[in-house]
MARDREN-210274 format. One line per 2 residues: number of its first residue (from 1); for each residue x, y, z of N, C-alpha, C. Coordinates in steps of 0.1 Angstrom, whole numbers, plus 2048, in hexadecimal, padded with zeros to 3 digits. Layout:
NUM	X Y Z X Y Z X Y Z  ...
//
This chain:
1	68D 355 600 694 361 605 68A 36B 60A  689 372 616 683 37B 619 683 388 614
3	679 38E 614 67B 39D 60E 681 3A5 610  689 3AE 607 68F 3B8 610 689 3C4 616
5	695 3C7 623 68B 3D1 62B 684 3DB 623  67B 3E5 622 67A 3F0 61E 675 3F9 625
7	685 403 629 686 412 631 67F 41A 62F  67A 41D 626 679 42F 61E 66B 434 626
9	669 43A 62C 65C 43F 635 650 448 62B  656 448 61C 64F 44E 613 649 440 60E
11	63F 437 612 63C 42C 611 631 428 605  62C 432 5FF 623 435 5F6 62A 439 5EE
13	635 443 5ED 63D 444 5E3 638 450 5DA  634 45A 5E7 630 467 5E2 63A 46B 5DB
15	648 46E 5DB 653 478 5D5 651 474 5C7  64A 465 5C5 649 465 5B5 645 46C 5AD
17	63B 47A 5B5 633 481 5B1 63D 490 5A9  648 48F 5AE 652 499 5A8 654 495 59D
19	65D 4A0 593 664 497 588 66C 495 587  672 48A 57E 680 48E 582 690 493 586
21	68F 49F 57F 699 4A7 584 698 4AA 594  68E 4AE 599 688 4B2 5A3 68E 4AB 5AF
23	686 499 5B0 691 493 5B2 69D 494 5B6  6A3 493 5AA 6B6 493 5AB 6B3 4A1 5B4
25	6AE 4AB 5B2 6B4 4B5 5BC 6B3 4B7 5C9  6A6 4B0 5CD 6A3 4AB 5DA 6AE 4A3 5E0
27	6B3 497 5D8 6BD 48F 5DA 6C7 491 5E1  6CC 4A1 5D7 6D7 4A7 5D9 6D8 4B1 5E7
29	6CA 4B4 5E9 6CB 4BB 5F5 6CA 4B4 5FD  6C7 4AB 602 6C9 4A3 60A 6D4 49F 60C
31	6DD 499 603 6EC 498 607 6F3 4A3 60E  6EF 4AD 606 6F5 4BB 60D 6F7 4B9 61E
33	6E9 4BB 61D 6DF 4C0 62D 6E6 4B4 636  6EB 4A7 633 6ED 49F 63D 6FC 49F 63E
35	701 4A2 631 70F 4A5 634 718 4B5 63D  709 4BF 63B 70F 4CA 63C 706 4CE 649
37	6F9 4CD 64E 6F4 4D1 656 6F0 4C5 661  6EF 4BC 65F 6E9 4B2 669 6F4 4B2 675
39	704 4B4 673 70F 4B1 67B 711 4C0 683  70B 4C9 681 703 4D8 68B 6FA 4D8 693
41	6F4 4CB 68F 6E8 4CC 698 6E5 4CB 6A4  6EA 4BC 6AA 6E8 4BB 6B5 6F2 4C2 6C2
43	6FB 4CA 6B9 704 4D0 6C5 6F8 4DE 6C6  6F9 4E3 6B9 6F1 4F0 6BE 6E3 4F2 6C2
45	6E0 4E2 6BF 6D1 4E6 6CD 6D5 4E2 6D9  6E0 4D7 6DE 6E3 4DB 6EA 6E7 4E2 6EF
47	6EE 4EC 6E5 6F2 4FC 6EB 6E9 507 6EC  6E0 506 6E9 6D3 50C 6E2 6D9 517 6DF
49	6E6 516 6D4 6EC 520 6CD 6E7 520 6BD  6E7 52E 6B4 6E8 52B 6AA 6F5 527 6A2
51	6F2 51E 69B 6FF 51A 691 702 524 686  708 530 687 708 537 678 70D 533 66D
53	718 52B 66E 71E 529 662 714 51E 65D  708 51A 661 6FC 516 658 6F8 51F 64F
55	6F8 52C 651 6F5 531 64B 6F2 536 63B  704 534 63C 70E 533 62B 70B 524 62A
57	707 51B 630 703 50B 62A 6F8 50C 622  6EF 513 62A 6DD 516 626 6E3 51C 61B
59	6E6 528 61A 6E4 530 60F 6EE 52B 5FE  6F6 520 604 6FB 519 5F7 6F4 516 5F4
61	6EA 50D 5F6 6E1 501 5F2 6D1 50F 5E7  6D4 51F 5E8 6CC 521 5E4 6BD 523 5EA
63	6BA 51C 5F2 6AE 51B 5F7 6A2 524 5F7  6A5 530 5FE 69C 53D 5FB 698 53F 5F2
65	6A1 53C 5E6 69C 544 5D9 693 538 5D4  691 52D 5D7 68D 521 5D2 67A 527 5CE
67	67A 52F 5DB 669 535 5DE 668 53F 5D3  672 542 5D3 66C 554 5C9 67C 54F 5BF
69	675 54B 5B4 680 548 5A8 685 554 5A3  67E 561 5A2 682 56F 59E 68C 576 5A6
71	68E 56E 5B4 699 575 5BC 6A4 566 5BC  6A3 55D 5B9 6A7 554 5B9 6B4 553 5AB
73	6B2 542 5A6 6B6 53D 59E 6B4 540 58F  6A2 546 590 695 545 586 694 53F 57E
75	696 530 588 68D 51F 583 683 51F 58F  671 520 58C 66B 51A 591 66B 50B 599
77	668 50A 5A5 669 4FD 5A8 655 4FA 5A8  651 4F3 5AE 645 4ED 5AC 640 4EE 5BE
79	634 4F1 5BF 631 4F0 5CC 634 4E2 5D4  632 4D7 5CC 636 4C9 5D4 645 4CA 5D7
81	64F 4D1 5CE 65C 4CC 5CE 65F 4DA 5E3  65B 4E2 5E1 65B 4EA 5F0 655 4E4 5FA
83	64E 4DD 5F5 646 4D0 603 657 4C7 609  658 4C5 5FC 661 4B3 5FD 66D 4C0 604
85	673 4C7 5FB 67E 4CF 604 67B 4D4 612  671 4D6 617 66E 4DB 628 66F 4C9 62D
87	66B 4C6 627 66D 4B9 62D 67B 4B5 62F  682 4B5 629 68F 4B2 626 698 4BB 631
89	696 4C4 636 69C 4D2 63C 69A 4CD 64B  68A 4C7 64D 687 4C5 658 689 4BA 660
91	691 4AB 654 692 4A2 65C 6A0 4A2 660  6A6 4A9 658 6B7 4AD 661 6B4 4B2 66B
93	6B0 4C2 66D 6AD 4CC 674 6A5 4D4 679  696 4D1 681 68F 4D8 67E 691 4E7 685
95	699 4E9 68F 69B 4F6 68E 6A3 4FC 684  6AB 4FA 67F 6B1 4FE 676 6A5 505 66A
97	69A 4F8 668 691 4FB 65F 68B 504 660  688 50A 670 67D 511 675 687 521 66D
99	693 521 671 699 52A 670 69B 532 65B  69C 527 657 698 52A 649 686 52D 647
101	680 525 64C 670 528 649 66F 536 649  674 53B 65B 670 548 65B 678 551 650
103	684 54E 651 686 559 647 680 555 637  67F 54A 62E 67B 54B 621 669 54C 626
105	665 545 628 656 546 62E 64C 552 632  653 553 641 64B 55F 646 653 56C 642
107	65A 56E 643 662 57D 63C 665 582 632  66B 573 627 66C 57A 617 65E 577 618
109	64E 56F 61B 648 56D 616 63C 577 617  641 57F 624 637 58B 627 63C 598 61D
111	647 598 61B 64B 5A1 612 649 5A4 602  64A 596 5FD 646 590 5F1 638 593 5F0
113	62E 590 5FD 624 592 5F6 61E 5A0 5FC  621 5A4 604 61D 5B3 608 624 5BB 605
115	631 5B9 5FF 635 5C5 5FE 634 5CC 5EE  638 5D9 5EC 638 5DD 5D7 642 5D8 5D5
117	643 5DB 5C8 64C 5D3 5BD 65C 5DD 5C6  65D 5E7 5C4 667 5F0 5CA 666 5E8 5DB
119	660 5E4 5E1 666 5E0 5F0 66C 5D1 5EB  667 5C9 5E4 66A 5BC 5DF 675 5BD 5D9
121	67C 5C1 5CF 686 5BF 5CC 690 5CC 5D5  68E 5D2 5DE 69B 5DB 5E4 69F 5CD 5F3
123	697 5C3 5F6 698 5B9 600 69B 5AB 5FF  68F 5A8 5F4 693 595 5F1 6A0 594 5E7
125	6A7 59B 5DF 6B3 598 5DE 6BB 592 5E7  6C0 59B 5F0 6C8 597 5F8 6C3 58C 602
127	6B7 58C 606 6AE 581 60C 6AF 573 607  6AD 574 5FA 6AD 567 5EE 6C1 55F 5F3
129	6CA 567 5F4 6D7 565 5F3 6DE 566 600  6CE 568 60D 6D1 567 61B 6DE 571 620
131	6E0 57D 615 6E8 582 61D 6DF 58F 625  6D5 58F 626 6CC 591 62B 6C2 588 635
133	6C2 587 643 6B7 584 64B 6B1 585 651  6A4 580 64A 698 585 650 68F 57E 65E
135	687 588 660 67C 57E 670 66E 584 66D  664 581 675 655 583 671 650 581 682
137	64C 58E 685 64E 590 691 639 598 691  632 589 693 624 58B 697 623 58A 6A5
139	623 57D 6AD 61E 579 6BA 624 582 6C3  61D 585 6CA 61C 58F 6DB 61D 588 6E6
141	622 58C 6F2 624 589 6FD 618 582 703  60A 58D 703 600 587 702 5F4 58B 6F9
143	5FA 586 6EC 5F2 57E 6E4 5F9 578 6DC  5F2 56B 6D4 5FA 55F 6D1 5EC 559 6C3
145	5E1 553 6C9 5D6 54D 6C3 5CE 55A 6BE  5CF 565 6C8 5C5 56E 6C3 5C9 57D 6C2
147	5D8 57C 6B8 5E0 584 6B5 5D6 591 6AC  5CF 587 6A4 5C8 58A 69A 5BB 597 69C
149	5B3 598 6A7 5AD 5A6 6AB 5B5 5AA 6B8  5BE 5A5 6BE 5C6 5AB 6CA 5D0 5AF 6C8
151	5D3 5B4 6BE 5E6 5B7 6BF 5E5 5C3 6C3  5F0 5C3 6CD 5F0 5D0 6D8 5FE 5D9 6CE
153	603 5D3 6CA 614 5DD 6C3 60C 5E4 6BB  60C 5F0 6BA 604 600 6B5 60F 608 6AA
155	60A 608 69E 613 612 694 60A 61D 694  612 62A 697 606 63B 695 615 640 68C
157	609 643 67D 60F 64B 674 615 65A 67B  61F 660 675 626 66C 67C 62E 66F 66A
159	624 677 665 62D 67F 65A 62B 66D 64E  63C 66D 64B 63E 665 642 646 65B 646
161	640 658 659 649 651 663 640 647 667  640 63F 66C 63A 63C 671 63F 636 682
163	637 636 68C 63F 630 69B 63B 628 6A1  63E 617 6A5 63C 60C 6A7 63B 60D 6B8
165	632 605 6BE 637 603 6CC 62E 5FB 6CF  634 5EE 6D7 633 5E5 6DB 63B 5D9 6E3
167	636 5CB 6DE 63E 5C1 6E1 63C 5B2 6DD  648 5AB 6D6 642 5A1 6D0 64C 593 6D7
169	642 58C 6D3 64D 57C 6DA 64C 574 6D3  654 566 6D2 656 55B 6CC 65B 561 6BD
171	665 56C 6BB 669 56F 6AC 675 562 6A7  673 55E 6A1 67C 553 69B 686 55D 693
173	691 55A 696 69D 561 690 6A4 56E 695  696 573 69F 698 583 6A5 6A1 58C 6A8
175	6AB 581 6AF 6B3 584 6B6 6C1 589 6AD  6C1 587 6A2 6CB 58A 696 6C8 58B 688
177	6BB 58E 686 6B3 591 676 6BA 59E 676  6BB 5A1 668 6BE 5AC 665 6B2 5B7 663
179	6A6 5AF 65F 69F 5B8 65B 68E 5AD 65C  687 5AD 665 677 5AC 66F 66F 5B5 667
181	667 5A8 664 659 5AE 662 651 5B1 670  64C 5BC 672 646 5BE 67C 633 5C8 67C
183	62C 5BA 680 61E 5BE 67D 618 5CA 68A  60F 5D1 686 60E 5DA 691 5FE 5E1 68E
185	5F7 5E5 696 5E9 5EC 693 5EC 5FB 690  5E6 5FD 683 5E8 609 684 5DC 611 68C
187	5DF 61E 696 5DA 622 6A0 5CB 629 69B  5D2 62D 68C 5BE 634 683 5B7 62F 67D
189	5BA 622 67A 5AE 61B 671 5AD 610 677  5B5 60A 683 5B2 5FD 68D 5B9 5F2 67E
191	5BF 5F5 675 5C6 5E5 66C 5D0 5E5 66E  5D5 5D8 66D 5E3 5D3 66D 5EC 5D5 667
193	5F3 5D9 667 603 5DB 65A 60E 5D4 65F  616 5D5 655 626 5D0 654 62A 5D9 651
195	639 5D9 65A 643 5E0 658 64F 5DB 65A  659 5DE 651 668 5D9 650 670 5DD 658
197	674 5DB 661 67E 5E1 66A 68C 5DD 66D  694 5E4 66A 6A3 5E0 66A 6AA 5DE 674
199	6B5 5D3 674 6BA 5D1 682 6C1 5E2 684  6C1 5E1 696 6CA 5EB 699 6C0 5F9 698
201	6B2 5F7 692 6AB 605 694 6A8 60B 6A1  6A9 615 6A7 6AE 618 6B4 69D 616 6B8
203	69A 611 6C6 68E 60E 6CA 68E 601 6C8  695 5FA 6C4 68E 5EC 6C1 695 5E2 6C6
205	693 5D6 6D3 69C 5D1 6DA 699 5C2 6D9  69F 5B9 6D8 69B 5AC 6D1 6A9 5A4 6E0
207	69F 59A 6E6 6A7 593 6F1 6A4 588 6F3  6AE 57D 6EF 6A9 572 6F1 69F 569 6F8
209	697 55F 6F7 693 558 6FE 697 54D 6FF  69B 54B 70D 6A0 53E 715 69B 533 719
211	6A0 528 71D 699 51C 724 692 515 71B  691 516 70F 68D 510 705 688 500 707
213	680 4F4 703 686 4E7 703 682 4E1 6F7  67C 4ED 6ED 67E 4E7 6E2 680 4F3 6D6
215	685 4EC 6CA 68C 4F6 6C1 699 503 6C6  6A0 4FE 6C8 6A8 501 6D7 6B5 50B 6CD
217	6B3 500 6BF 6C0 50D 6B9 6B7 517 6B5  6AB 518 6B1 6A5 524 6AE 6A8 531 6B4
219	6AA 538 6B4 6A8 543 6BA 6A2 550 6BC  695 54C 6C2 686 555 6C6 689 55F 6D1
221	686 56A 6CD 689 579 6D4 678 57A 6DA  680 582 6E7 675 58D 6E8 676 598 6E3
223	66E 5A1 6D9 66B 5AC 6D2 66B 5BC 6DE  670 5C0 6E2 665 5D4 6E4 66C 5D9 6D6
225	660 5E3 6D8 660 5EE 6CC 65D 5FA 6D5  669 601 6D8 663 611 6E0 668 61A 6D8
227	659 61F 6D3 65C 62B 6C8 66A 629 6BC  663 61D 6B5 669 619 6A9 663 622 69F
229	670 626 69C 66A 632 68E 66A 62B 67F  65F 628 678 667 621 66A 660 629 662
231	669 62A 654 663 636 649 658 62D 644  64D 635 63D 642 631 637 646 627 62B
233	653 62A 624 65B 622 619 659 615 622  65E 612 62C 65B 602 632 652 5FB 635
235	645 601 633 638 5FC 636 638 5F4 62C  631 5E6 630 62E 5E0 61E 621 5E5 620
237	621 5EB 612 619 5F0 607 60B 5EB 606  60C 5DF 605 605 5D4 600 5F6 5CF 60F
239	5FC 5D1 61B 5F8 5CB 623 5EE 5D3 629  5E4 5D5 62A 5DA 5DF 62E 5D1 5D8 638
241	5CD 5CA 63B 5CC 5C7 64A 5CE 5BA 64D  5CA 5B4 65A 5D0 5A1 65A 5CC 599 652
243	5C4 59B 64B 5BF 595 645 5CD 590 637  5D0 59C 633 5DE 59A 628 5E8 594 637
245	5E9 594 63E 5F1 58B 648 5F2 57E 64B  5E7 57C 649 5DF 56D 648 5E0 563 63C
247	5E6 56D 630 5E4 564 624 5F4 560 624  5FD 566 62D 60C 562 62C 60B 559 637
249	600 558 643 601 550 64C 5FA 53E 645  5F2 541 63C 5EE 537 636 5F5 52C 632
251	600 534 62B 609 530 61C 612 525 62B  617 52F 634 620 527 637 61D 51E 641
253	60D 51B 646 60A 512 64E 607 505 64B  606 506 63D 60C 4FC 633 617 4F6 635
255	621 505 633 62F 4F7 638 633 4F3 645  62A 4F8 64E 62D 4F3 65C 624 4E2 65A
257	61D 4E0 654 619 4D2 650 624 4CB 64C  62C 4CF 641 637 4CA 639 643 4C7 644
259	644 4D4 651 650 4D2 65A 647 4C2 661  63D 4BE 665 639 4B9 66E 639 4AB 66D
261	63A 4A9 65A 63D 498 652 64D 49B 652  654 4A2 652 662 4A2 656 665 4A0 661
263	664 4A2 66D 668 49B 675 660 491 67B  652 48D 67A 652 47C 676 659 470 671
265	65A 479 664 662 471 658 674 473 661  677 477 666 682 472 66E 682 46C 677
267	676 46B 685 674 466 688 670 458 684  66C 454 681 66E 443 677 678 43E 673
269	681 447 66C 68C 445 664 69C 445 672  696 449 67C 69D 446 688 698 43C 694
271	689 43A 691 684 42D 698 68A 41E 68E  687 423 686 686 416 67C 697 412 67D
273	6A3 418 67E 6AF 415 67C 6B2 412 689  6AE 414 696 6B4 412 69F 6AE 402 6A3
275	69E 402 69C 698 3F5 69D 6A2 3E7 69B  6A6 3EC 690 6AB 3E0 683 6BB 3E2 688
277	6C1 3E7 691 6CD 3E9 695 6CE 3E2 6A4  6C6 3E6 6AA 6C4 3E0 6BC 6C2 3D9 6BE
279	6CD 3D2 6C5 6C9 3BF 6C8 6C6 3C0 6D6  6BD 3BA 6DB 6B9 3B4 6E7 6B2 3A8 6E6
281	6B9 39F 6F1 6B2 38E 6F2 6B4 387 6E2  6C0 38A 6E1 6C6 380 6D6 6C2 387 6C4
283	6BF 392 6C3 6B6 395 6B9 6B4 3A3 6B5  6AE 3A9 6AA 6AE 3B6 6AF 69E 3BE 6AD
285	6A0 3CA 6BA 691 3C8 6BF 683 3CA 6B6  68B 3CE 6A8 683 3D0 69B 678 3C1 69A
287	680 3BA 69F 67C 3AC 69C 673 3A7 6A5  66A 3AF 6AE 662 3AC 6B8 653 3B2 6B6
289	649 3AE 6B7 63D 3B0 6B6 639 3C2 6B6  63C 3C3 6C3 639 3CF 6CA 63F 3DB 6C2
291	64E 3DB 6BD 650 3E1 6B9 64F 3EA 6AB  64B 3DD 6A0 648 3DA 698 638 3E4 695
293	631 3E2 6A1 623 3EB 6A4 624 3F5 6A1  632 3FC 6A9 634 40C 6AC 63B 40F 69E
295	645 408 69C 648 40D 68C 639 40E 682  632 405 67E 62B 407 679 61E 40F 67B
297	61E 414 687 611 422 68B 61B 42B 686  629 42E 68A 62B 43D 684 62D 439 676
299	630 42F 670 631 431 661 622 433 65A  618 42E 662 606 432 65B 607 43D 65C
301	60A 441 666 608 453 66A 60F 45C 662  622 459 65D 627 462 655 61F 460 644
303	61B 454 641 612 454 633 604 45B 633  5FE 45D 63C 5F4 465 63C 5F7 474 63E
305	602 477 641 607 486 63E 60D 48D 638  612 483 62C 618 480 620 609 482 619
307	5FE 47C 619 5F6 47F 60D 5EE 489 610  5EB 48E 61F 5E7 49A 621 5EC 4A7 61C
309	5FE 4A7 61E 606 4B1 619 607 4B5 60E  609 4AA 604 60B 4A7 5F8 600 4B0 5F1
311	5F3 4A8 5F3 5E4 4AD 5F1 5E6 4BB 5F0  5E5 4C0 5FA 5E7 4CF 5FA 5EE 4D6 5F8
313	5FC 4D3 5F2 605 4DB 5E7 601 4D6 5D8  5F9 4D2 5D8 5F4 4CA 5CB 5E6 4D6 5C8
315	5E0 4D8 5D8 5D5 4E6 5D7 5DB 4F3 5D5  5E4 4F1 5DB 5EF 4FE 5DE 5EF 503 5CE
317	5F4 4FC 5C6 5F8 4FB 5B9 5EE 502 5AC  5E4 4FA 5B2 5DA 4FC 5AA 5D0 50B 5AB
319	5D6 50F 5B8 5CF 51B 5BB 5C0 517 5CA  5BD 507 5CA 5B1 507 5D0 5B3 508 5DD
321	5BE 508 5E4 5C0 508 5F2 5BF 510 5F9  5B3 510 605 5AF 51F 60A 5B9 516 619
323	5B5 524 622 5BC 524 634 5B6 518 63B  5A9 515 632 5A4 50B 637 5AC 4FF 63D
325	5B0 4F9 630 5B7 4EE 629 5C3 4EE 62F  5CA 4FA 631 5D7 4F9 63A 5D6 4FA 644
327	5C9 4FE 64C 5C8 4FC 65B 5C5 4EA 65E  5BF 4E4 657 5BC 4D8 658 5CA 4D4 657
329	5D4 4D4 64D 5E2 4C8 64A 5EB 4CD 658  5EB 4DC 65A 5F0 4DF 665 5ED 4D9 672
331	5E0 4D6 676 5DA 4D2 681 5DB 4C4 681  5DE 4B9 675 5E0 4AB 675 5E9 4A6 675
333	5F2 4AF 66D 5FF 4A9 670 604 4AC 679  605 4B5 67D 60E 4B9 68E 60B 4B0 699
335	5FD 4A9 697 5F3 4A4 6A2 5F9 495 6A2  5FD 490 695 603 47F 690 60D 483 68F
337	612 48C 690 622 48E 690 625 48F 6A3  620 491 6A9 621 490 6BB 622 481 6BA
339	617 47A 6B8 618 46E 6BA 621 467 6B4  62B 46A 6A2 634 461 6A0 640 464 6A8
341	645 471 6AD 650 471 6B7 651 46D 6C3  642 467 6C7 640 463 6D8 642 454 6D5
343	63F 451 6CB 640 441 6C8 64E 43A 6C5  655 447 6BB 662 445 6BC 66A 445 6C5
345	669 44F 6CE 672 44E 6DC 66E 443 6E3  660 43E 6E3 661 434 6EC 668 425 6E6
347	667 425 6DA 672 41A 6D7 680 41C 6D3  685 425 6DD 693 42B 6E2 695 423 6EF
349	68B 426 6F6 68F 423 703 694 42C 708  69E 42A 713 6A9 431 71B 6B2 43A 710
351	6B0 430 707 6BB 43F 6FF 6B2 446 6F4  6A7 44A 6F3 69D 451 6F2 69E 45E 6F5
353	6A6 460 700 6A3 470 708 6B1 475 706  6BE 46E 700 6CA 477 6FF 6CC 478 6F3
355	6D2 482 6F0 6D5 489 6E2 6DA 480 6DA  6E6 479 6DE 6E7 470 6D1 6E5 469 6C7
357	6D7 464 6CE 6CE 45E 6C5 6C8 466 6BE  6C9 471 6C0 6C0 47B 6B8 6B6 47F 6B4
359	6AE 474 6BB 69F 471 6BB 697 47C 6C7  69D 47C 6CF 6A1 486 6DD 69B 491 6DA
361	6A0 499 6CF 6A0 4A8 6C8 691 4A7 6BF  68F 49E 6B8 687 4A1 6B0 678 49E 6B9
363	67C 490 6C6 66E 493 6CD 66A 4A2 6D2  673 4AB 6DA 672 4B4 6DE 672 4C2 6D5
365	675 4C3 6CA 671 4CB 6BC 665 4C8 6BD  65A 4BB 6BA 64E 4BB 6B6 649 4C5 6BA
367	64C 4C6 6CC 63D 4D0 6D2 63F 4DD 6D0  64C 4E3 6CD 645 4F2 6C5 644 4F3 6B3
369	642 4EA 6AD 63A 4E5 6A3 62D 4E4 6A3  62C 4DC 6AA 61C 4D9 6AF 614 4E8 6B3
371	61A 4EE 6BA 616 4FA 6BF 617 50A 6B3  61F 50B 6AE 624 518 6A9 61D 517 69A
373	617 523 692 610 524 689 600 51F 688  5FD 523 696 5EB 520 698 5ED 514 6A4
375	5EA 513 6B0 5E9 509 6B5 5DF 4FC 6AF  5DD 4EF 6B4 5D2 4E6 6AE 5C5 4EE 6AE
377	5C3 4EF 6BD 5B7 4F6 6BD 5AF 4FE 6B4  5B9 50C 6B1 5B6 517 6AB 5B0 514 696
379	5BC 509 695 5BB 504 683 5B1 4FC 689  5AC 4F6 690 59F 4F0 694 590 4F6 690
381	594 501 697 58A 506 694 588 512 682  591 516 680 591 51C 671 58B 510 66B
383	58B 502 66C 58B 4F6 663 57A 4F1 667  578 4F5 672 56C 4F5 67A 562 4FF 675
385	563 50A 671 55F 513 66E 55A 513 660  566 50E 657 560 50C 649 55C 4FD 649
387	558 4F8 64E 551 4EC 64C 53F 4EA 652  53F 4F9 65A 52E 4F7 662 527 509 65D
389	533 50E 656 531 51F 658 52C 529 663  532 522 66E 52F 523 67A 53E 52A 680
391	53F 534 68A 54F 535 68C 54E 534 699  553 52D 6A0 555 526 6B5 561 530 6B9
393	563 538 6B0 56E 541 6B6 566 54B 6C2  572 548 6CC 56A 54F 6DA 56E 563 6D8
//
């Protein structure tokens, strides 16, 4: 008798590494997410509409609070088990995912850690239970890689006011957050701050961006700020220059590693099915040499970013993981994650490029993956840098 197949693109059998309750809950969210979000998907990136009533899906499942247990459930989860869950989020959906990232990630996560104990609990309540959402609104029109000494959006203290003016792009969520973190130079000391700004604060105009061709349900605003007034109460507290900007950009360039083995790991799990399903010339095309190649390059590639990922919520954990370490998983996986969705479409064929297959979406998702939270280049060089003590930054 021949062996039986074996599917599972976790091929090493990393999830072993959970316990398990953990597990079962993984399990369970998964069921959820394919019964409840996966059947949203492909219409509303064709429409490059947002789905709201995901919204009340997401926020059943608890998710937000999963990060901060004290606005949550207050059951710790484990750094591995938020690996396996971004993964999970991202092989249904990855815009969908992008759209929780920013809000639990960059918004409750800037706030959480910049903000006092009094800005923290008057926001991630309601954040935790998504009746609150948030956006994280750094990148500029022009600037993007070198946000970091260029940011042109200007906060000048006025009393116990303070007054924003600028302009920001690519905001994930922008267009309907209730409540944007918004980084800005302050005009007397030349440092960076955050500030909370509420939808509807007069000066502040948030407009979509169009033409999209990937991450299409997302929905990324262009930012102005003309003479945004916000009280000094809104400033986080905590954040005194990029540098505290950087440690929330860290955290979550991490999980942009974690989005990047998720839609691989779908990509496989949609190569590999349509292989072992497709008959051509009497047989099916699983069963041919060639193809057999391309499954097994992207399956090498999703297990090497499985132990990369892993690795580093395992450092995460332990406290040892610098920007380094996440500029590196960031810059490898995204880079083997291009190549598992180019390989998968190409053993699509013709039906590779329409939505049905669904393979369609997640090729064209990769490249603002690949791109957004540090280009290659950029974690290149951070990774470059602590490795010769040398910095090539121009």
């Amino acid at each position: 008798m021949p062996k039986p197949a074996n599917p599972t693109p976790d091929f090493f059998g990393f999830a072993d590494l959970l316990d398990d309750g953990e597990r079962a809950e993984l399990a369970a969210i998964r069921d959820y997410l394919e019964a409840e979000i996966k059947p949203l998907a492909n219409d509303a990136w064709d429409r490059a509409e947002f789905p709201f009533e995901a919204v009340g899906k997401i926020a059943k499942l608890g998710l937000a609070g999963y990060h901060y247990p004290e606005y949550g459930d207050g059951r710790p989860r484990s750094e591995l088990f938020s690996g396996f869950l971004n993964l999970e989020l991202n092989r249904v959906d990855p815009s969908l995912a992008v759209f929780a990232g920013v809000h639990n990630g960059l918004a409750m996560g800037s706030i959480h850690g910049g903000g006092d104990q009094e800005q923290r609990d008057r926001w991630l309540p309601d954040m935790a239970a998504m009746r609150t959402i948030g956006a994280f609104a750094l990148t500029e029109p022009e600037g993007g890689s070198d946000v970091a000494g260029g940011m042109r959006t200007t906060a000048r203290r006025d009393g116990d006011t303070w007054v924003l003016n600028g302009a920001k792009r690519w905001i994930g969520n922008g267009t309907f957050a209730d409540v944007v973190v918004v980084w800005a130079r302050d005009t007397a000391d030349g440092n960076v701050k955050g500030f909370v700004v509420g939808k509807g604060t007069p000066g502040f105009t948030a407009t979509k961006i169009e033409g999209k061709i990937a991450l299409r349900t997302v929905q990324n605003a262009d930012i102005t700020l003309d003479q945004v007034r916000v009280p000094e109460a809104d400033r986080l507290q905590r954040i005194n220059s990029f540098r505290d900007t950087a440690a929330v950009l860290a955290r979550t360039r991490g999980g942009v590693a974690w989005q990047a083995l998720g839609v691989a790991v779908r990509a496989y799990e949609l190569a590999r099915e349509y292989a072992v399903g497709r008959v051509q010339f009497g047989k099916p095309i699983g069963a041919f040499q060639m193809i057999q190649d391309l499954l097994v390059k992207i399956l090498g590639n999703v297990t090497a970013m499985f132990g990369m990922v892993v690795r580093l919520n395992q450092l995460t954990a332990a406290g040892r993981a610098g920007a380094e370490q996440a500029a590196l998983a960031k810059a490898f996986t995204t880079t083997r994650m291009r190549e598992c969705v180019a390989w998968a479409r190409e053993l699509f064929g013709g039906n590779g490029i329409v939505l049905d297959y669904e393979i369609a979406r997640f090729f064209a998702d990769a490249e603002a993956v690949y791109s957004f939270e540090g280009s290659r280049e950029m974690n290149t060089l951070i990774v470059g840098k602590s490795i010769t003590g040398h910095s090539a930054f121009a």
